[in-house]
N, C-alpha and C positions, 0 to 999 in steps of 0.2 A: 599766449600771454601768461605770463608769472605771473602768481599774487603775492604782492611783499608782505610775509608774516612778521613784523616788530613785534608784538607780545603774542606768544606761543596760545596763553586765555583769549588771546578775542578772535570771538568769532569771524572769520572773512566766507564769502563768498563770491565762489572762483565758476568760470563757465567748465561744466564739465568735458571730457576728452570723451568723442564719439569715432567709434571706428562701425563703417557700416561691413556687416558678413554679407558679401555678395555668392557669386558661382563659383567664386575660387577658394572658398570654404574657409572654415575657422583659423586653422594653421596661420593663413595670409594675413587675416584680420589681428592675431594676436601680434605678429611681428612688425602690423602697421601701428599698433598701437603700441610695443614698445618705443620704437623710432620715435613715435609722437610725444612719449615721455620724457625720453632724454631730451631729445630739442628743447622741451619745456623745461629739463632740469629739476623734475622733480623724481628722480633714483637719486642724485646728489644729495639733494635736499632732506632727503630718506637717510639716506646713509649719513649725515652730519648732523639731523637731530636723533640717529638712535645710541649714540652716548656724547654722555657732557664730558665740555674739554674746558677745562681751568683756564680764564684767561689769560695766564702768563703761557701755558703751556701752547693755547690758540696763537699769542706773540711770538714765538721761539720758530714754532713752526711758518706762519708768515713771512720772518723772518729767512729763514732756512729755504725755501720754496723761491723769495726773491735771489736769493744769491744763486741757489742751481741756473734760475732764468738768467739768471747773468753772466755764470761760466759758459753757460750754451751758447747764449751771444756773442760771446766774446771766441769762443772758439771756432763758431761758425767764419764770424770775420776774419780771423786769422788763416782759416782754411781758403776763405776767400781769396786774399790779400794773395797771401804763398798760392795759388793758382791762374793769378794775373801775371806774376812776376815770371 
């Protein structure tokens, strides 16, 4: 479960992430509890509040991100298309 941070000041609290160290030792436990971060999404989360981005500049890029998603699309189908015919 994410917790939705809207103001970065207030306080939330979130269930913490437990990874039990059984017989297969620390190593196993570490790389289970990465896995369990990403799914959560908080390394993203990490990584996008450790520098500020101007909201024009957050726009541009939104922007930019949807259109690559949409040449991909587009040329997936097109690959498609030209492999039926």
């Amino acid at each position: 479960m994410r917790c939705p941070l809207p103001n970065p000041s207030e306080s939330v609290t979130c269930k913490p992430l437990e990874v039990q160290v059984g017989d297969k030792g620390i190593e196993r436990a570490i790389k289970h509890l990465k896995r369990k971060m990403a799914a959560e999404g908080i390394l993203r989360e990490l990584k996008r509040r450790r520098h500020y981005m101007k909201p024009s500049v957050k726009r541009r890029k939104k922007m930019s991100e949807a259109a690559r998603r949409r040449r991909k699309r587009l040329k997936a189908d097109e690959q498609q298309r030209g492999g039926m015919l």
